[in-house]
C-alpha positions, 0 to 999 in steps of 0.5 A: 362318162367316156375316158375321153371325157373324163380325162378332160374332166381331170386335166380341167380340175388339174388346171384350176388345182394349179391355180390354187397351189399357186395363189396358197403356195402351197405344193402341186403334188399335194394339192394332186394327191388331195385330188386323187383321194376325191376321186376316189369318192365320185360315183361314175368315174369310169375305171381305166385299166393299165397293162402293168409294163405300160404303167412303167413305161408311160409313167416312169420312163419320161420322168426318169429322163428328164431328172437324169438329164438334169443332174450333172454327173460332175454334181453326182461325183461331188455329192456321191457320199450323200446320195449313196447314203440316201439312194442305198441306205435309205432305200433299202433300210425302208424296204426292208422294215417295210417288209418285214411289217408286210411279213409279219403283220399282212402275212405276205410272201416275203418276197411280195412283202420286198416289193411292197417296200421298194415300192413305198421306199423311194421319196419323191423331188418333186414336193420338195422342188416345188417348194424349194423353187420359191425359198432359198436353202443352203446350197448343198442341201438343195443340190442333195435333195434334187439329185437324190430322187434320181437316185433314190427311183433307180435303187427302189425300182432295182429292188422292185424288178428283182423282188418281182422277178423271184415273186413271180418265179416263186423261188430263186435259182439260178435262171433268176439269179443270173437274169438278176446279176445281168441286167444292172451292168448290161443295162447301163452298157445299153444306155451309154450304147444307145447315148452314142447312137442318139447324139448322131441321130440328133444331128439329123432332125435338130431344130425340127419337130421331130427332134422333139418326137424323137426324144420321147421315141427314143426313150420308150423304146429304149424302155421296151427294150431293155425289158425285152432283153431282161436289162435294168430299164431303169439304168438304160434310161439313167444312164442314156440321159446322164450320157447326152447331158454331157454332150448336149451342147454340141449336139443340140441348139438353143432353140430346141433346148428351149422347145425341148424344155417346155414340152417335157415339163408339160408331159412330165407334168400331165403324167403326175395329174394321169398318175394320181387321179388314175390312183384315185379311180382304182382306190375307189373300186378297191375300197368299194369291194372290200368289206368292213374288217377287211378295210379296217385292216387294211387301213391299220396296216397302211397307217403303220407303213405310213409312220414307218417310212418317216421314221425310217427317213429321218434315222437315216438323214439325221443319222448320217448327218450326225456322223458325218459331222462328227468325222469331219470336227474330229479330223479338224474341218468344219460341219459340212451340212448343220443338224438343222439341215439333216431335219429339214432332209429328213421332212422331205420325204414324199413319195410320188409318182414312183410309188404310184406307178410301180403299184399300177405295175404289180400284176392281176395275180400279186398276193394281196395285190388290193391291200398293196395298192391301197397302202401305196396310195395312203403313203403317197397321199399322208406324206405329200398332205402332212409333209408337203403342206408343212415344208415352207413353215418347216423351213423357216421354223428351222432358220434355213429360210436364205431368199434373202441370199438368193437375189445377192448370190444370183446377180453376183453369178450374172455379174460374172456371165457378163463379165466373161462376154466382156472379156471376150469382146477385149480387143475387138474393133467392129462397130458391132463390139462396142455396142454389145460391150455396151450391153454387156457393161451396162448389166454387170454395173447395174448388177454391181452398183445400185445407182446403176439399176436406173439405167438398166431399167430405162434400158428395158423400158426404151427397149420393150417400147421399141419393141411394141412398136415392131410388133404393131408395124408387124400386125399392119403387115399381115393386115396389108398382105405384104407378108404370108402366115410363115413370114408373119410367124417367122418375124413374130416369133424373132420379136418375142425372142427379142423381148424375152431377152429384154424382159426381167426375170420374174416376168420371163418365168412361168409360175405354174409348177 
């Protein structure tokens, strides 16, 4: 087959693997990575070559800046003890056994030895998200578990370039050391620079499909060149994104925030089936060449990597929840996070598409580079089957199951919402106000009182029926050639606007990741 069509081949396998995950409930990435490791054993996939800074740069660029961008940096102040603790300690404690294990046991350059850590190092969100969209945890733990894979991705691929770049010279001297000690602070002056240069960029082609294309533009580039000028592309992306978080409202409208969102969850999305099956072909190629010891070998070596990174995942989460409990009693305040919750952090530890991306990125040349790629590919596969496929039942088993909380906690933040546009409506006398504090009235009592929900329903219900009727009158207007295709997708799309702002919340959500 061509790689045209063969890529249709995976993205169609993709789909039907999605319908599945969502019918088992059970993980997308876990049901990718089963996919990948198939691959492997397809006889006729084509091979498909990757340059190793394009790897990075597809890859990891877009889903470095979607997570960035959705992390609040007020949160990252709030939550920096933990995520400090799991972005350095845990990265580097991991890289750091697992490169001893690669010294000693694989016989590799030390310095390779650190790039295979930093490699297998970082867990990867997005298993955990996956679950944890359709289960309630206690807050602090979800917040910590979404936000630490941002962090987690900028120490591992901190690590990964300087380990790389000494690799590559075969020693450190000086040249190395200040291209090193540059590229973290003159990476994020790049991204705060580039963050300001943008938000005027945007006020220019807000609303249009170029906005949309420029934001991709934007982020490869900024990507290339920060490579270019030796800079932490990791750190400009980060900090390009966490930048315009802060501003977006005022520099973005909701129609693009909505277009916005949906195009980078499919391409962030298609990037991870690409990431995996793309694992899978080279895995399959790497295994057909190598001999019987060889494999064998490879696969205890692997095996070893494996258990290291879960142990050494639970000593940090467990070890840090355990002391930190420990200060707070003995300076009178409550546990913050419970022993539970320290085991559920420390069962998360996936690795993705991070993994897979900088184990594309190593070089032709890289000592061992096929016995590398191998144990990337059997962490990222071990961990999201085992870990990812028993995270529900570990959850509940745990007690940390709180879905019954969620629905009472999410209509109470609804409640307040709507009590905010109540008040701001106080005073005002337009026959225009007084229907939309009736609006707003009628969804704070039903969200505050049972006896109230009837009215909210028959509210959608009379609503959604007006609603089919425009709609129909709208298909008669096409059908008459009162209105041409541009007006037609106009009011058609002012209609689906109308209903999705009528529609429950179960009914509005997209249920494929």
């Amino acid at each position: 087959m061509s790689f045209f069509e063969s890529l249709l081949v995976l993205l169609l396998v993709a789909v039907v693997l999605l319908q599945i995950s969502r019918r088992l409930r059970v993980p997308y990435p876990s049901m990718l990575a089963m996919a990948g490791a198939a691959v492997a054993l397809v006889p006729g996939m084509p091979y498909i070559s990757l340059e190793p800074g394009t790897a990075l740069a597809l890859f990891i660029a877009p889903a470095l800046l979607d997570a960035a961008f959705d992390f609040p940096v007020g949160i990252a102040r709030r939550f920096w003890l933990p995520l400090l603790v799991f972005a350095i300690g845990g990265v580097v404690f991991t890289a750091a056994a697992v490169a001893w294990i690669g010294w000693a046991y694989a016989g590799l350059p030390i310095a390779a030895a650190l790039v295979l850590g930093a490699i297998v190092a970082p867990p990867d969100a997005a298993a955990a998200t996956a679950v944890l969209s359709s289960m309630a945890i206690p807050r602090t733990t979800d917040t910590v578990l979404r936000g630490e894979s941002l962090f987690n991705d900028a120490a591992a691929l901190l690590i990964f370039d300087a380990a790389l770049a000494i690799q590559s010279a075969g020693h450190m001297d000086t040249e190395v050391a200040l291209h090193l000690g540059f590229a973290v602070p003159g990476g994020i002056l790049l991204g705060v620079g580039a963050a300001l240069l943008v938000r005027r960029l945007t006020g220019f082609v807000s609303g249009t499909l170029g906005g949309n294309l420029l934001q991709f533009v934007q982020t490869f580039l900024l990507w290339i060149l920060a490579v270019r000028l030796g800079l932490s592309a990791v750190l400009t992306i980060v900090a390009l994104a966490m930048t315009l978080a802060r501003t977006s409202e005022a520099i973005s409208s909701a129609r693009m925030r909505v277009q916005s969102y949906a195009v980078w969850t499919a391409v962030v999305f298609v990037l991870n089936v690409m990431a995996f099956l793309l694992m899978g072909m080279q895995a399959r190629d790497i295994v057909g060449n190598m001999n019987s010891d060889n494999l064998g070998d490879a696969a205890i070596f692997a095996l070893i990597v494996v258990i290291t990174c879960i142990v050494m995942r639970f000593v940090v989460c467990v070890g840090y929840n355990r002391i930190h409990a420990w200060y707070a009693v003995s300076h009178g305040r409550p546990e913050p996070a419970s022993m539970t919750q320290g085991l559920l952090s420390g069962w998360c530890g996936m690795r993705g598409l991070v993994t897979l991306a900088t184990a594309f990125a190593l070089p032709a040349d890289f000592p061992q580079r096929d016995v590398v790629v191998l144990t990337a590919f059997a962490v990222v596969l071990a961990t999201l089957v085992l870990q990812g496929l028993t995270l529900g039942p570990v959850i509940r088993w745990l007690g940390l199951d709180r879905r019954a909380d969620g629905p009472r906690e999410l209509a109470a933040a609804r409640g307040l919402i709507a009590a905010a546009g109540l008040a701001r409506l106080e005073g005002e006398r337009e026959a225009e106000a007084e229907v939309l504090r009736s609006k707003f009235r009628l969804e704070q009592e039903a969200l505050s009182r049972v006896e109230s929900a009837n009215s909210l329903e028959n509210y959608r219900r009379l609503a959604l029926a007006a609603i089919v009727a425009q709609r129909q009158k709208l298909e008669d207007l096409r059908s008459t050639s009162d209105i041409n295709v541009d007006e037609y997708n106009l009011l058609l799309e002012e209609i689906d606007w109308r209903e999705l702002s009528v529609l429950p919340e179960d009914a509005r959500r997209i249920e494929e990741i």
